[in-house]
N, C-alpha and C positions, 0 to 999 in steps of 0.2 A: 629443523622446523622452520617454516616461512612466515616471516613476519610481513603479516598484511599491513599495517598500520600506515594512515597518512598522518599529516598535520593538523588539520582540520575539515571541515564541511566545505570550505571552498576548494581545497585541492581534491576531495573526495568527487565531488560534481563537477570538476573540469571539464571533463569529455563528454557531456552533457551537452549535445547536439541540438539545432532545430527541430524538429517533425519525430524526433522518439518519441516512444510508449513508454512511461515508467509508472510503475507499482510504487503505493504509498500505505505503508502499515498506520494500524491505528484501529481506532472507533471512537467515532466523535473526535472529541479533539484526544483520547483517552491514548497513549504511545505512540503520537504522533510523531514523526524524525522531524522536532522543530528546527535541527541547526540546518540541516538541510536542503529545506524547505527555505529559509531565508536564503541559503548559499542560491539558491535556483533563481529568486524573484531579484536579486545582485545582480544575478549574473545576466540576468533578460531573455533567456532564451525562451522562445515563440512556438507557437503550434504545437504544441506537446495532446498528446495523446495522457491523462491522466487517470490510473485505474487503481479505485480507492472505494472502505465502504462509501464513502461521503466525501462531501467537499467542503470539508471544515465550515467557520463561521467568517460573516463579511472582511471581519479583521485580523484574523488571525488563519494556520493553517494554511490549507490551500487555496482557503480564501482568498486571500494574498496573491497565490497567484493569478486568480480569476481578475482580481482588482487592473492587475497590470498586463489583460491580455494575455496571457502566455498560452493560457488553455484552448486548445482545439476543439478538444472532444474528452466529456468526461461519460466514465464507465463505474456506474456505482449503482448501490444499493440504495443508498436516503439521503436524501438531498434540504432538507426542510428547514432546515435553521439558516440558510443562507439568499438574503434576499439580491445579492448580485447575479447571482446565480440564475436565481427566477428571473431575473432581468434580461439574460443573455439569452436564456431560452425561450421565453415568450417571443422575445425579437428576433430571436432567428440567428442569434449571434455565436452560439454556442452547440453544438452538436452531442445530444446527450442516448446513451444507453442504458437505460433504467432497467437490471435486471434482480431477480430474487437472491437473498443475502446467499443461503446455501448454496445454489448456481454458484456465485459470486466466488464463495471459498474452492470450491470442486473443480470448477478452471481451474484455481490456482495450484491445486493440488497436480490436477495431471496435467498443466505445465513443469510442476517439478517431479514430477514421475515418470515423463517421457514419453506423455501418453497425447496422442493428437484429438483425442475428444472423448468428453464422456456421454454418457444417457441418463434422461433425468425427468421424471414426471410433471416436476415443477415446471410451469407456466403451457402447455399444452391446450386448447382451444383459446388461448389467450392473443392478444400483440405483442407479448413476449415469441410468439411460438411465429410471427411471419418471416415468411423467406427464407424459413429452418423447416430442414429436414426430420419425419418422423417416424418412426417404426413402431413397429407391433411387438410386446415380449407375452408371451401367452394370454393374450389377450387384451394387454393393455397397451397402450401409448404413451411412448417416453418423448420426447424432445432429443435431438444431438447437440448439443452444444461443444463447441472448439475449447480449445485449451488456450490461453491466455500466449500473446506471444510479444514479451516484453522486452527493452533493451536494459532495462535497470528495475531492480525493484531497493526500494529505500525503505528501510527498517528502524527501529529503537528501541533497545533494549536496555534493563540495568545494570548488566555486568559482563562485561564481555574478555576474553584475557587476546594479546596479539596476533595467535595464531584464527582468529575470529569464532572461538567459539561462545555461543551466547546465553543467558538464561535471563529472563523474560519475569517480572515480577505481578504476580495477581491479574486484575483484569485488561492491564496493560499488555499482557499478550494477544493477546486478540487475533489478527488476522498475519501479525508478525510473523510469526513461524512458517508458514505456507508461505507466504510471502518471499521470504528467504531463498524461498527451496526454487521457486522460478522463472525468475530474473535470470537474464545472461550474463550479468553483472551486477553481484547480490552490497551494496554499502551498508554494513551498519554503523548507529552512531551510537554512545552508550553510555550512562551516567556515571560510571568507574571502569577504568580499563586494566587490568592486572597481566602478570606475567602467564606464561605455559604451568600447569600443575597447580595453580591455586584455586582455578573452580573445583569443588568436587566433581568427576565426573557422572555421577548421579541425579545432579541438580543441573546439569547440561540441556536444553530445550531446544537448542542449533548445534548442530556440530557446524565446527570452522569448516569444512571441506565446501560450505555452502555460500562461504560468504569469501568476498574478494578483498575488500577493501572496509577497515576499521578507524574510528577515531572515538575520542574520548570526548563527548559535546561537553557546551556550559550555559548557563542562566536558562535554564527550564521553565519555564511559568507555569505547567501542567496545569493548565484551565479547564475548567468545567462549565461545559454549554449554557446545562441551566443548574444551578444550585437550589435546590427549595431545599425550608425550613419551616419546622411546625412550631406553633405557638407549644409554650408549657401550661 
């Protein structure tokens, strides 16, 4: 059996290039690959292409990387909690693709199913729908939309064992698992990393065959955007 495992977040993002595309799991800040994400804004690399629901908050996330220039162009679903962000794109700074959440996952999907595009109702007489191609299916109108085409997708998971397979805790999975599946080079990072045969393999969410490269993160903050609290 192949043990994927590196050292850490910075030897996992080494080969982290100028001008890639990579996939960033999460929602909101919610199983965000936070060591990751720091190893990247370390390491400085520029013009990245970032494809995520969101673009984290001004200080944290991928925010962070916005903060330090890195991002070219983000491709997401909601963008609202991040006022650099709005910064970069009112000014012209930043190149954005605002598409619908479901869209969002179904790229991702048939990027890892092998599939060059899917069809999709979603955004159809809209500015979603310009400069895309549309067809008719018995009468209605779907959208084409391409299938995502990444160099890295960056994930985080709870439990992963060496051979990289993962399971994914509560609503912390989120867009992680698709994610995994269509990256050319799947990393994950994972709050406990065990040997081959100690996951159950029932409780399996990633099989390893999807993921390349593993490490076992540390000091998590797992932040919450907004916290509200009701009086008693």
């Amino acid at each position: 059996m192949i043990d994927k495992t590196v050292k850490n977040a910075e030897a996992a993002v080494a080969d982290v290039q100028d001008g890639m595309t990579i996939m960033f799991g999460g929602f909101g800040l919610c199983g965000i690959p936070e060591n990751c994400i720091n190893a990247l804004v370390k390491k400085g690399v520029k013009n990245l292409t970032c494809i995520s629901n969101n673009a984290g908050v001004d200080d944290f996330g991928i925010g962070l990387m916005l903060h330090q220039r890195q991002v070219k162009k983000m491709i997401s679903s909601y963008v609202g909690e991040n006022a650099e962000f709005e910064r970069q794109l009112l000014s012209g700074e930043l190149e954005v693709e605002l598409i619908p959440q479901g869209t969002l996952a179904t790229r991702c999907l048939a990027a890892g199913y092998g599939m060059p595009a899917i069809f999709t109702p979603a955004g159809v007489g809209t500015e979603v729908a310009e400069g895309k191609e549309i067809r008719n299916f018995n009468g209605k109108d779907y959208l084409m939309e391409m299938a995502f085409d990444a160099d890295f997708a960056i994930v985080k998971a709870w439990k992963g064992d060496t051979a990289g397979n993962l399971v994914f805790r509560s609503t912390s999975r989120n867009f992680n698992p698709i994610m995994a599946m269509a990256g050319k080079i799947t990393i994950a990072e994972v709050e406990e990393l065990v040997e081959p045969g100690v996951l159950n393999p029932d409780h399996i969410h990633t099989p390893g065959i999807y993921v390349h490269r593993i490490f076992q993160g540390e000091r998590y903050e797992k932040r919450i955007e907004q916290r509200t609290v009701r009086t008693q």
